[in-house]
PyMOL CGO cylinders between C-alpha atoms (Angstrom):
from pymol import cmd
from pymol.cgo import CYLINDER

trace = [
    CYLINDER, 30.60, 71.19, 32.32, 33.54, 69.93, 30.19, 0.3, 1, 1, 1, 1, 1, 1,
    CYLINDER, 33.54, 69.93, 30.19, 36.24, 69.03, 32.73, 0.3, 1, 1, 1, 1, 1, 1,
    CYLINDER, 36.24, 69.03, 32.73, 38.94, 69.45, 30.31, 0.3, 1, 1, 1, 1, 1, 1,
    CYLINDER, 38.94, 69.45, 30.31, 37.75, 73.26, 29.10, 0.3, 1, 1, 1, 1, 1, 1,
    CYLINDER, 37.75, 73.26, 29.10, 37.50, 74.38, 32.63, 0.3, 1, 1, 1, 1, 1, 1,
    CYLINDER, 37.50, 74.38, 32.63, 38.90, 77.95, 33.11, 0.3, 1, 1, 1, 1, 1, 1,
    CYLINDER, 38.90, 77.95, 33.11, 39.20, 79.35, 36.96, 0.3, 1, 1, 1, 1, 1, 1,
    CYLINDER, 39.20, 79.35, 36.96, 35.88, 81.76, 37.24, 0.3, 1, 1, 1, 1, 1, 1,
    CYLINDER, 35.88, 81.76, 37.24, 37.79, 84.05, 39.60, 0.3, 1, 1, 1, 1, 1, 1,
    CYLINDER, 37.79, 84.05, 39.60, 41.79, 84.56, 40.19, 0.3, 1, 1, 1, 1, 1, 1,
    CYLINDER, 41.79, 84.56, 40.19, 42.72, 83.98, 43.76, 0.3, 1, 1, 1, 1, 1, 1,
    CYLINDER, 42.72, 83.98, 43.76, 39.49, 82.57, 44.79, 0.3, 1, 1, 1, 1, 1, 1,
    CYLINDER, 39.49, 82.57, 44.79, 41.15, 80.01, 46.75, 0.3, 1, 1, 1, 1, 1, 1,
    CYLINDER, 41.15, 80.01, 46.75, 40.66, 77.45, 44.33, 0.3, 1, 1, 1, 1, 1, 1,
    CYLINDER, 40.66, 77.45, 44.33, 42.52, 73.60, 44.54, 0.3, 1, 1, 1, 1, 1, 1,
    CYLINDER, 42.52, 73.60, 44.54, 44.55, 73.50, 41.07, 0.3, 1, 1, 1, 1, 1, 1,
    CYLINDER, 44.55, 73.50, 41.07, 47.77, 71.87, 41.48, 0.3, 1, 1, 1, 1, 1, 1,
    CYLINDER, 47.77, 71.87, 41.48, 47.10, 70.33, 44.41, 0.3, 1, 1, 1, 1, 1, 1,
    CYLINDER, 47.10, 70.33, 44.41, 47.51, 67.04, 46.16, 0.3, 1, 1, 1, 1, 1, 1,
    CYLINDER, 47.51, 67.04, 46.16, 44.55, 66.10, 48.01, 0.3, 1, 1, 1, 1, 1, 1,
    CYLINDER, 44.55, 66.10, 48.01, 45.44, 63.09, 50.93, 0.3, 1, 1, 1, 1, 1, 1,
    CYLINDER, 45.44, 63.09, 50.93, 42.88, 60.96, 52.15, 0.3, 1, 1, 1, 1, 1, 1,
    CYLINDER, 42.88, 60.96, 52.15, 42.73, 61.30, 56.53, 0.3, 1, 1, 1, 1, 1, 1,
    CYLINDER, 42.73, 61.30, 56.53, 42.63, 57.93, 58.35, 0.3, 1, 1, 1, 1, 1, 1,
    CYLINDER, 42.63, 57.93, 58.35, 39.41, 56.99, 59.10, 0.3, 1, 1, 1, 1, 1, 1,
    CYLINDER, 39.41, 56.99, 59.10, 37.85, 57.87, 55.12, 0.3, 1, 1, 1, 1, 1, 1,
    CYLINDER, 37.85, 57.87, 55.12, 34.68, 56.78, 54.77, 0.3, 1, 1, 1, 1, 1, 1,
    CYLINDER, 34.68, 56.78, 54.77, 34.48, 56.08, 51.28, 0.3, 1, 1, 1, 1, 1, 1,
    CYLINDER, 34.48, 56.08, 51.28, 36.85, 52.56, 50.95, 0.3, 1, 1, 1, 1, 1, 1,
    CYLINDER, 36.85, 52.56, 50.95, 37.89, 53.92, 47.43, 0.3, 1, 1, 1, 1, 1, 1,
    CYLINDER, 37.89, 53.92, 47.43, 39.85, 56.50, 48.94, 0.3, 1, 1, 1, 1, 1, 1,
    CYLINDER, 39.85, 56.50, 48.94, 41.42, 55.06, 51.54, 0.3, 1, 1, 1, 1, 1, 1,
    CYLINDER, 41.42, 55.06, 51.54, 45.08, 56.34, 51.72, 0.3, 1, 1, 1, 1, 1, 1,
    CYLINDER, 45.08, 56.34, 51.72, 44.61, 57.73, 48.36, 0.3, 1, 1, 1, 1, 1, 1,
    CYLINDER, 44.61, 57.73, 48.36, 46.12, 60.86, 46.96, 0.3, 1, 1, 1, 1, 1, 1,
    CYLINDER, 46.12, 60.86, 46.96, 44.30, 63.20, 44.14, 0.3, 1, 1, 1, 1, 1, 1,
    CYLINDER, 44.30, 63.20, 44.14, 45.91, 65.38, 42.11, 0.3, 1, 1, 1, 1, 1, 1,
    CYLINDER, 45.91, 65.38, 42.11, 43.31, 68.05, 41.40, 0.3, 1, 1, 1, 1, 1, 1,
    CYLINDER, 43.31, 68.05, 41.40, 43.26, 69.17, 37.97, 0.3, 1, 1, 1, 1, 1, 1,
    CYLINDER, 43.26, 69.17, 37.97, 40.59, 71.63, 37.58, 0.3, 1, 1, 1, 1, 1, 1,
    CYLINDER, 40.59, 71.63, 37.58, 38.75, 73.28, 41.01, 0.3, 1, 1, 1, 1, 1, 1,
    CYLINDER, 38.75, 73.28, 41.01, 36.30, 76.27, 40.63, 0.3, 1, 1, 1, 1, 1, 1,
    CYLINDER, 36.30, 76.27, 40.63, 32.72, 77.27, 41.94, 0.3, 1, 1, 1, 1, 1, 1,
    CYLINDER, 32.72, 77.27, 41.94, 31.38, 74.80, 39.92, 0.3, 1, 1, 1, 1, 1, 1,
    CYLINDER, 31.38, 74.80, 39.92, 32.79, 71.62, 41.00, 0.3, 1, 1, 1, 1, 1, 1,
    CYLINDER, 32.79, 71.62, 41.00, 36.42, 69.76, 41.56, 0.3, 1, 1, 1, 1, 1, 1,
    CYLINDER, 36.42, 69.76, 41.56, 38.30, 67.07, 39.20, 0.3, 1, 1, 1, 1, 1, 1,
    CYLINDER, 38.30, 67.07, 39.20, 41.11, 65.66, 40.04, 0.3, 1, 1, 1, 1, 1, 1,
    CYLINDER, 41.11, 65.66, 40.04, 43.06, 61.84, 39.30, 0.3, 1, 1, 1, 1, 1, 1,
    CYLINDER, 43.06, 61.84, 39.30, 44.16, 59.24, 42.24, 0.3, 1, 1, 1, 1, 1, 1,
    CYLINDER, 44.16, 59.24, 42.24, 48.16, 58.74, 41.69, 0.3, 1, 1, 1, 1, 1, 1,
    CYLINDER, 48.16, 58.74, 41.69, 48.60, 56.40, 43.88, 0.3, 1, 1, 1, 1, 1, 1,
    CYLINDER, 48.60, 56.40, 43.88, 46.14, 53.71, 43.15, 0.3, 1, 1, 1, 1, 1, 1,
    CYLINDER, 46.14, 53.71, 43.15, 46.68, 51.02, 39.90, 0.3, 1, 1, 1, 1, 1, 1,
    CYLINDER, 46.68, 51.02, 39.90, 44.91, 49.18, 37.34, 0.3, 1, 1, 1, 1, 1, 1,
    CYLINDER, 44.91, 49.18, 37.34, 45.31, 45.52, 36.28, 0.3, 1, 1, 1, 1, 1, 1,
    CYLINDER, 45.31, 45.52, 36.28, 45.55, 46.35, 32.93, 0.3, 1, 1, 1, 1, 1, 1,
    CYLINDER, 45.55, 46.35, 32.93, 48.70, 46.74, 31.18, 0.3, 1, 1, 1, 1, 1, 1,
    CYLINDER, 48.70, 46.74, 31.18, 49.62, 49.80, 28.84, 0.3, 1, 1, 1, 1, 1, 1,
    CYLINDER, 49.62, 49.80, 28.84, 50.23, 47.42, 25.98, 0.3, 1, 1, 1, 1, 1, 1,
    CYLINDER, 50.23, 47.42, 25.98, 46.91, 46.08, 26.39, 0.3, 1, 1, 1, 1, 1, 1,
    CYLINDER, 46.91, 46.08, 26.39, 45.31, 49.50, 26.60, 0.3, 1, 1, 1, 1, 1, 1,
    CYLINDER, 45.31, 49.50, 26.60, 46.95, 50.37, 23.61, 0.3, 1, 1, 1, 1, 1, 1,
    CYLINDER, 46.95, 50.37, 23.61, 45.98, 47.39, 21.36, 0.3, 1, 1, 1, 1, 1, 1,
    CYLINDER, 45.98, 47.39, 21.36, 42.00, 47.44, 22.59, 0.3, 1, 1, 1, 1, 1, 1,
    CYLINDER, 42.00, 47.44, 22.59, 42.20, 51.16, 21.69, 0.3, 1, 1, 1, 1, 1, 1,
    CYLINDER, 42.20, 51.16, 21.69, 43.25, 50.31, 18.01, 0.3, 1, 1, 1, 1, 1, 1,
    CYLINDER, 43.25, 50.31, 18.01, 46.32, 52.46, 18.20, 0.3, 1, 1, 1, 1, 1, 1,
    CYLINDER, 46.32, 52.46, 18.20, 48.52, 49.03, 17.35, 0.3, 1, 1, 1, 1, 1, 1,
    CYLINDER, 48.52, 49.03, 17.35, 48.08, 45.40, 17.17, 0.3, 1, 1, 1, 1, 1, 1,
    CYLINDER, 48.08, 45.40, 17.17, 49.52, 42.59, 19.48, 0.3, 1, 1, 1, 1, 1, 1,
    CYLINDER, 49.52, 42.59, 19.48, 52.95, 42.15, 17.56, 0.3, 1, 1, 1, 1, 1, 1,
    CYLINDER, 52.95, 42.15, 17.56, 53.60, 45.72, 17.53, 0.3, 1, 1, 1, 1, 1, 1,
    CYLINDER, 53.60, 45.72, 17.53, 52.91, 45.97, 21.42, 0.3, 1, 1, 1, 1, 1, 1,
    CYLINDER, 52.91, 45.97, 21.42, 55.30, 43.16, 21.79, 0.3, 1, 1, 1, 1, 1, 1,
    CYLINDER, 55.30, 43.16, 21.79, 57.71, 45.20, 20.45, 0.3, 1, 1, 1, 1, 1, 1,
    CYLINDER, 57.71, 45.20, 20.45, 57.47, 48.58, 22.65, 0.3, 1, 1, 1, 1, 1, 1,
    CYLINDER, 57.47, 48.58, 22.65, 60.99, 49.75, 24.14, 0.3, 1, 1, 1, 1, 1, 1,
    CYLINDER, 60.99, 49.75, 24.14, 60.29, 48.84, 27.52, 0.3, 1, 1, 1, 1, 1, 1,
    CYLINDER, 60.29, 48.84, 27.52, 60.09, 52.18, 28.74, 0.3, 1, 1, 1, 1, 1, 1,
    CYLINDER, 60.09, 52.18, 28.74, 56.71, 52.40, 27.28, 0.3, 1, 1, 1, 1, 1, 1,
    CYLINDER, 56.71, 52.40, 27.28, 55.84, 48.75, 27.80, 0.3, 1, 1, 1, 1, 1, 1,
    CYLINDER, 55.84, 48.75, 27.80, 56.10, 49.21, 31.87, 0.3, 1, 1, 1, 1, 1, 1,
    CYLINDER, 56.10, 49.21, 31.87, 54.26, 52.59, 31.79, 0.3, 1, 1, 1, 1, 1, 1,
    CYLINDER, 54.26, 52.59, 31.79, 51.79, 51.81, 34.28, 0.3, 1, 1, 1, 1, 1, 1,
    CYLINDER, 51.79, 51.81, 34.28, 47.98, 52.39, 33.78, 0.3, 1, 1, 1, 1, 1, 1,
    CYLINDER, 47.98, 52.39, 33.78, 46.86, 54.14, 37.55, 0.3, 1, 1, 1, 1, 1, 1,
    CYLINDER, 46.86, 54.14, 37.55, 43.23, 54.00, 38.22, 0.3, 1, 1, 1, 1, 1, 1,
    CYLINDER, 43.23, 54.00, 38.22, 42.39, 57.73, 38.51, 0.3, 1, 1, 1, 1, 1, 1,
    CYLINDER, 42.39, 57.73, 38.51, 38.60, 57.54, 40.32, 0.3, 1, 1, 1, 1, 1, 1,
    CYLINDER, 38.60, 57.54, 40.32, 35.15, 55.81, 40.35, 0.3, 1, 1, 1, 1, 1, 1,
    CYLINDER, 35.15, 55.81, 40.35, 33.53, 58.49, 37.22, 0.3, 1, 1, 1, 1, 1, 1,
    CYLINDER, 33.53, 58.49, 37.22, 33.93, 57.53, 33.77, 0.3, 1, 1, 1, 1, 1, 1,
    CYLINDER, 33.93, 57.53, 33.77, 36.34, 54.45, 33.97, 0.3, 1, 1, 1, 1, 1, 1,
    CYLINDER, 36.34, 54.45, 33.97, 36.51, 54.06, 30.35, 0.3, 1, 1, 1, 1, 1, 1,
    CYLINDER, 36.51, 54.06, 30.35, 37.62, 57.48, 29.70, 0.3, 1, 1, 1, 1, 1, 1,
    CYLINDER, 37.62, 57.48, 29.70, 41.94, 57.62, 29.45, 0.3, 1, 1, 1, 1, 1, 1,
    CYLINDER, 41.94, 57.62, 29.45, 43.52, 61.03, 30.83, 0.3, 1, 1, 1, 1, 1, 1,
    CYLINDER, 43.52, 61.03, 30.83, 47.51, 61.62, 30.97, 0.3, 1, 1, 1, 1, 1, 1,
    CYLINDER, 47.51, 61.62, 30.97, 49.61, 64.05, 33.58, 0.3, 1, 1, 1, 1, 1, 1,
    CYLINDER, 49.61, 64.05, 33.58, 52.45, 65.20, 31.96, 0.3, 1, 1, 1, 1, 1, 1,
    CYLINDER, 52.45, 65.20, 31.96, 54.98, 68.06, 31.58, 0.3, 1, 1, 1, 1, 1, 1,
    CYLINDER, 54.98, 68.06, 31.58, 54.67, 71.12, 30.33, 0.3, 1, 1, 1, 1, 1, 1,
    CYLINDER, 54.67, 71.12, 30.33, 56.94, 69.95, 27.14, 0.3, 1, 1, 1, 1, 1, 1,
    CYLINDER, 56.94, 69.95, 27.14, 54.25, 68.12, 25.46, 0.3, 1, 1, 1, 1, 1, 1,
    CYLINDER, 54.25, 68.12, 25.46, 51.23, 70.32, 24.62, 0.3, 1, 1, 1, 1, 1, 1,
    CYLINDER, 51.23, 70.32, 24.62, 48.20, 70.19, 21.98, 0.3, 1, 1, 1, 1, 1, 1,
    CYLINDER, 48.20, 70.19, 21.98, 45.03, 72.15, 21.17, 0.3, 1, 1, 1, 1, 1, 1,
    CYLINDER, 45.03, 72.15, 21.17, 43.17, 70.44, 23.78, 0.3, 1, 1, 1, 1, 1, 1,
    CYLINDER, 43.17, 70.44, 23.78, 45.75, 69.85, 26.63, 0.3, 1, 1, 1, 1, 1, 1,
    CYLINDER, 45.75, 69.85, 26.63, 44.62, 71.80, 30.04, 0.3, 1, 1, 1, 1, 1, 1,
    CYLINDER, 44.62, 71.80, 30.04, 47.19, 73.50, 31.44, 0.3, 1, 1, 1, 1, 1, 1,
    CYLINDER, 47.19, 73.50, 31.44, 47.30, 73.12, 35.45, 0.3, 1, 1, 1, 1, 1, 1,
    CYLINDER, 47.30, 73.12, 35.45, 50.17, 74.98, 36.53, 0.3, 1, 1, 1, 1, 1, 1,
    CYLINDER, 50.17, 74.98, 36.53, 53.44, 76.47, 34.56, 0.3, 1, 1, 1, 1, 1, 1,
    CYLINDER, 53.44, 76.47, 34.56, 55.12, 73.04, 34.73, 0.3, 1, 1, 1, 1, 1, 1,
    CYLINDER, 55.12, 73.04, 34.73, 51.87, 70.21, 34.43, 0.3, 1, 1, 1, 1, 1, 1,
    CYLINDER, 51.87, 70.21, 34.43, 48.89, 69.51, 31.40, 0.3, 1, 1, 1, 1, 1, 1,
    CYLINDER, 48.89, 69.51, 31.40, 46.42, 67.16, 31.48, 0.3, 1, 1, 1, 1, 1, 1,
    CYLINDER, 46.42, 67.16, 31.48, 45.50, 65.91, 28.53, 0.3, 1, 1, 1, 1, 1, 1,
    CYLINDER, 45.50, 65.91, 28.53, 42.71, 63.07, 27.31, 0.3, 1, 1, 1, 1, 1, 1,
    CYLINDER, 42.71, 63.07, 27.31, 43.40, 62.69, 23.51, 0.3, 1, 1, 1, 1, 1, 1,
    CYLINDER, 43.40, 62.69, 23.51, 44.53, 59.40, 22.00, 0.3, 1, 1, 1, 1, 1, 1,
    CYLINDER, 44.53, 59.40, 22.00, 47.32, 61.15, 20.10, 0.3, 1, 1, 1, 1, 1, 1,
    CYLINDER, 47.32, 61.15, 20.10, 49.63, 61.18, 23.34, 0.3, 1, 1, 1, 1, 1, 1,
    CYLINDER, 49.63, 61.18, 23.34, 49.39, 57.60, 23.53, 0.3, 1, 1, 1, 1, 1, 1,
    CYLINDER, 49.39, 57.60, 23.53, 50.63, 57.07, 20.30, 0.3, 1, 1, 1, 1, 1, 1,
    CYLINDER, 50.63, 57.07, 20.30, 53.26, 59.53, 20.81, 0.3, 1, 1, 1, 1, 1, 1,
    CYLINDER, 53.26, 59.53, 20.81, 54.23, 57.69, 24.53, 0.3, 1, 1, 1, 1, 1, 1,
    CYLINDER, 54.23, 57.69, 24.53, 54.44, 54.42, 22.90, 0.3, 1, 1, 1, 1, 1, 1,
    CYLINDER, 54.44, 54.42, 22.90, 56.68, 56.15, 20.19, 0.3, 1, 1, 1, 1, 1, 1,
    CYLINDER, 56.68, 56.15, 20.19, 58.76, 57.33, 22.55, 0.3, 1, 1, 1, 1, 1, 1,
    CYLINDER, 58.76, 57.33, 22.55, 58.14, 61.26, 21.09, 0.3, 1, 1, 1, 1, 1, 1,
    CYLINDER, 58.14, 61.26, 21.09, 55.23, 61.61, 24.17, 0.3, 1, 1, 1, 1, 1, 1,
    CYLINDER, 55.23, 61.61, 24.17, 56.56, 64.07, 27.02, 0.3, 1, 1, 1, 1, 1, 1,
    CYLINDER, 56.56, 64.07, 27.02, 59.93, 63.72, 29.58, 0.3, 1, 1, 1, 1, 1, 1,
    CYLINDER, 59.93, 63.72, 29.58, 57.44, 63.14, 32.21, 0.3, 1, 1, 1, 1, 1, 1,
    CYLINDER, 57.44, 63.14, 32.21, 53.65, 61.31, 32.32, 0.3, 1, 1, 1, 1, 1, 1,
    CYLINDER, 53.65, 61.31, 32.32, 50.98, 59.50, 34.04, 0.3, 1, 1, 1, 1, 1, 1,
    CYLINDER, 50.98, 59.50, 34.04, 47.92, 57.84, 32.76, 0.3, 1, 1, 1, 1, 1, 1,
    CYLINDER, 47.92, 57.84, 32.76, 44.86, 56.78, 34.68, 0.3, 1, 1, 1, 1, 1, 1,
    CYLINDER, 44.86, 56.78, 34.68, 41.57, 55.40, 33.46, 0.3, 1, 1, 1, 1, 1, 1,
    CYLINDER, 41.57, 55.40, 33.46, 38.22, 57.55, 35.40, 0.3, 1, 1, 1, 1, 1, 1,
    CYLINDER, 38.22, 57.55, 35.40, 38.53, 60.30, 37.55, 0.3, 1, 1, 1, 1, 1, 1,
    CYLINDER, 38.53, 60.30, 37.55, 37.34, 61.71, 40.48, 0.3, 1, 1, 1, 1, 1, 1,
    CYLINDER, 37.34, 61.71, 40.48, 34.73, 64.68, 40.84, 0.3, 1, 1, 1, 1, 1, 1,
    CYLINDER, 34.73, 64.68, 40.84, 32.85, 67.09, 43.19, 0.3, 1, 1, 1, 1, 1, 1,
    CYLINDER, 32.85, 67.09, 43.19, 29.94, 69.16, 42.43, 0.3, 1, 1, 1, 1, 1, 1,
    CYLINDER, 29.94, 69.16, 42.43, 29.92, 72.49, 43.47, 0.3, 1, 1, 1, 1, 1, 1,
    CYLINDER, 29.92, 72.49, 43.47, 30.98, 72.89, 46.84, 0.3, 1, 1, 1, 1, 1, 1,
    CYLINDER, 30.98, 72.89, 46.84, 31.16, 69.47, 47.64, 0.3, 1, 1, 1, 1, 1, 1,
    CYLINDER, 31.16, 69.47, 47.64, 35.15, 69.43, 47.95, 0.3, 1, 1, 1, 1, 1, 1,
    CYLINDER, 35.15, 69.43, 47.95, 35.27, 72.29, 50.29, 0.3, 1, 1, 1, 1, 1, 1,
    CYLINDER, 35.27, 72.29, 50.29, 32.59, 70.31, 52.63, 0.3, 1, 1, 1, 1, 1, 1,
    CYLINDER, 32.59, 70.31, 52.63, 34.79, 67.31, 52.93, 0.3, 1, 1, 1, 1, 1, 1,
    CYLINDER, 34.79, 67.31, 52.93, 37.84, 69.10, 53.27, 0.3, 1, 1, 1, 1, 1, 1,
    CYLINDER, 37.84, 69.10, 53.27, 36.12, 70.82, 56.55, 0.3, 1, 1, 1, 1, 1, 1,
    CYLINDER, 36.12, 70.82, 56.55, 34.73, 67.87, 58.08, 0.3, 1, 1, 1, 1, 1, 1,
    CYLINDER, 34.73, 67.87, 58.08, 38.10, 66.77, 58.21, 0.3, 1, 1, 1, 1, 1, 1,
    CYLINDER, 38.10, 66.77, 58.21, 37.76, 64.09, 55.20, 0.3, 1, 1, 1, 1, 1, 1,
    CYLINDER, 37.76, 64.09, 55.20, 40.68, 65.64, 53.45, 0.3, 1, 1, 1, 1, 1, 1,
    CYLINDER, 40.68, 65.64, 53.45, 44.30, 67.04, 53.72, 0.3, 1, 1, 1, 1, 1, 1,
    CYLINDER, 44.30, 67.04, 53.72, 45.34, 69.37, 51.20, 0.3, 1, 1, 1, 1, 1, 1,
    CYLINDER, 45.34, 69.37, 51.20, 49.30, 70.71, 49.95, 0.3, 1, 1, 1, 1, 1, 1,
    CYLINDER, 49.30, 70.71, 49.95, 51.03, 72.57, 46.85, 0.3, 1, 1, 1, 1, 1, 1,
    CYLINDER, 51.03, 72.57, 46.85, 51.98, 69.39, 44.18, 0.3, 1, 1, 1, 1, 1, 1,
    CYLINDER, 51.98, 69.39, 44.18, 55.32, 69.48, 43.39, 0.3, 1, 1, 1, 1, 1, 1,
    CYLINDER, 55.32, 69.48, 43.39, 56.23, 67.55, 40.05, 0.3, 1, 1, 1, 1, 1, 1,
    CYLINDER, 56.23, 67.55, 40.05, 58.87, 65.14, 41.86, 0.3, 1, 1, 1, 1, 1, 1,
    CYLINDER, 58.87, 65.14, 41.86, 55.97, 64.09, 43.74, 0.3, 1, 1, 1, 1, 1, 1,
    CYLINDER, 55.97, 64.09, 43.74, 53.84, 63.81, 41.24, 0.3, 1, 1, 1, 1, 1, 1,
    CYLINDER, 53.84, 63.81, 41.24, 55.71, 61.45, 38.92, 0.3, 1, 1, 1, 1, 1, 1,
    CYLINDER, 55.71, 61.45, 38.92, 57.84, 59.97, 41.18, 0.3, 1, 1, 1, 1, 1, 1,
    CYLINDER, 57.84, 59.97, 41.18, 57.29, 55.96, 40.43, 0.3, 1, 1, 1, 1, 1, 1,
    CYLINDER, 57.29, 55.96, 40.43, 56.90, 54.52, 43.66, 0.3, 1, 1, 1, 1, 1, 1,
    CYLINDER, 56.90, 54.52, 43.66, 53.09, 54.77, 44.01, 0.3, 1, 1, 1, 1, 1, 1,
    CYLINDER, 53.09, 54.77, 44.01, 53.30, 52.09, 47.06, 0.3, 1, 1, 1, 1, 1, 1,
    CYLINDER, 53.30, 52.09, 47.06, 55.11, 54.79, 49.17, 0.3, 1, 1, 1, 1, 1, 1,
    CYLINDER, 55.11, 54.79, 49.17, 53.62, 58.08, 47.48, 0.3, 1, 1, 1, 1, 1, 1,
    CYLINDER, 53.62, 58.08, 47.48, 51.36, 58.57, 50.37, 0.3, 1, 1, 1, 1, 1, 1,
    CYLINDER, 51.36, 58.57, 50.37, 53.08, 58.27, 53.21, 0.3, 1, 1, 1, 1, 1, 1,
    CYLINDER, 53.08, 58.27, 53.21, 56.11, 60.44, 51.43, 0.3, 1, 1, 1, 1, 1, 1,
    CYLINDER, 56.11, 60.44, 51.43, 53.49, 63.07, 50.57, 0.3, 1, 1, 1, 1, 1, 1,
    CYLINDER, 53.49, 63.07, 50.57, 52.51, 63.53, 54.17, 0.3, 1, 1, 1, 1, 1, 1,
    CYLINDER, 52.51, 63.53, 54.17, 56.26, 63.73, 54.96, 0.3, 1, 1, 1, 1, 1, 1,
    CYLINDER, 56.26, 63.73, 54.96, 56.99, 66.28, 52.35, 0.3, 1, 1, 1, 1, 1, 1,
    CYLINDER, 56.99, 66.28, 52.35, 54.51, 68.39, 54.87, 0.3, 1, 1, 1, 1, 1, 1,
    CYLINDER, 54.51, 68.39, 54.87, 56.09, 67.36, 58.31, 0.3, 1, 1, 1, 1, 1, 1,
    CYLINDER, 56.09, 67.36, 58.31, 53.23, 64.99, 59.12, 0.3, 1, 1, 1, 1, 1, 1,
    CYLINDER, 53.23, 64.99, 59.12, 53.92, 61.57, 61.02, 0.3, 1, 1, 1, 1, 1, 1,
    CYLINDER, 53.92, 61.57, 61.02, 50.98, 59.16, 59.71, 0.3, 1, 1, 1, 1, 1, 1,
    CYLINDER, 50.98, 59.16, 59.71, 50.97, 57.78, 63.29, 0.3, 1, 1, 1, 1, 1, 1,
    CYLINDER, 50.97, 57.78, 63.29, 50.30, 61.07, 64.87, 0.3, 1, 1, 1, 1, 1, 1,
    CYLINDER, 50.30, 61.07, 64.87, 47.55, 61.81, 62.06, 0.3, 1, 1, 1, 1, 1, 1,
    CYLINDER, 47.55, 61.81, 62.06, 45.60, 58.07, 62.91, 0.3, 1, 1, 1, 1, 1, 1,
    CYLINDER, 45.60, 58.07, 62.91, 46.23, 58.87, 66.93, 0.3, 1, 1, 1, 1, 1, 1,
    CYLINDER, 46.23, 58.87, 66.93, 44.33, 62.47, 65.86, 0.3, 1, 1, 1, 1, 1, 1,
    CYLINDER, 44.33, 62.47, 65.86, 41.66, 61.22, 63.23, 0.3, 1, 1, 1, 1, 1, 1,
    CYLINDER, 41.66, 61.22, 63.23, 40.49, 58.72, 66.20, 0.3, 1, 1, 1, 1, 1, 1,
    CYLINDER, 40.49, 58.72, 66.20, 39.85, 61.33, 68.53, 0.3, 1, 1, 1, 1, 1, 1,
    CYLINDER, 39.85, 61.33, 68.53, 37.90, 64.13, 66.12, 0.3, 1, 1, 1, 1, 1, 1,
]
cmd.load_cgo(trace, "trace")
């Protein structure tokens, strides 16, 4: 299935889109711990969704000259708004393969919309247009993703592997990724503490 042309098979089928997804205490898998997914597309077939909270080493200058969009000079030059635009590391599938949250005010041909107010898209063209400053008000980028097959997600949400709530955009591109987590779970009236105290006694 093409993540990126995914259309909901059935309305109100209790679906994950525009969703954050929050790692329980106690995950498993170590490349999730404390980690929080945006879900991006969720139907019968399978989930996708990007970690928001989790970064790359690599710069978005550097990203930007081994893509061919511009050469090391120009990079140099960004407007620093562009040149600090940090590069998240969105899941373990397809790491070489660039996707970008943003707001609803940038939009092409092949941009998914996820909810009234957030698109993903996964075209080079926004990168040029971030690093021109003519991209959207508000964006992410993150290198892989992070998928389910169908009806793996709902498994691991009831054995108790996940936490879900509504995204809210604030959330979502709020910059400080070190704190995301623990603020998400607070947006929800949950005290980590208490969730550890109950994860260790499932």
């Amino acid at each position: 299935m093409d993540l990126l042309r995914h259309k909901k098979t059935a309305a109100g089928g209790g679906f994950l889109d525009d969703q954050f997804l929050i790692a329980m205490p106690g995950m498993k898998d170590d490349r999730f711990t404390r980690s929080v997914i945006y879900i991006c597309a969720h139907s019968d077939e399978g989930a996708m969704g990007l970690i928001i909270n989790q970064t790359q080493q690599m710069l978005f200058p550097d990203l930007l000259v081994q893509l061919g969009i511009m050469n090391e000079l120009e990079a140099i030059r960004l407007p620093a708004q562009a040149r600090d635009f940090v590069v998240r590391n969105g899941g373990p599938v397809d790491r070489s393969r660039g996707f970008v949250l943003h707001s609803g005010d940038y939009r092409v041909e092949s941009s998914l919309t996820v909810s009234d107010d957030i698109c993903l898209t996964a075209t080079v063209d926004i990168l040029r247009a971030i690093s021109s400053g003519r991209g959207p008000r508000r964006a992410l980028m993150a290198l892989g993703y992070s998928g389910w097959g169908a009806g793996q997600l709902e498994t691991e949400i009831s054995e108790n592997g996940w936490l879900t709530c509504p995204a809210t955009p604030e959330l979502l591109f709020d910059a400080d990724i070190e704190r995301k987590y623990d603020r998400i779970l607070a947006s929800i009236g949950i005290d980590l503490a208490h969730l550890s105290l109950a994860a260790g006694h499932a």
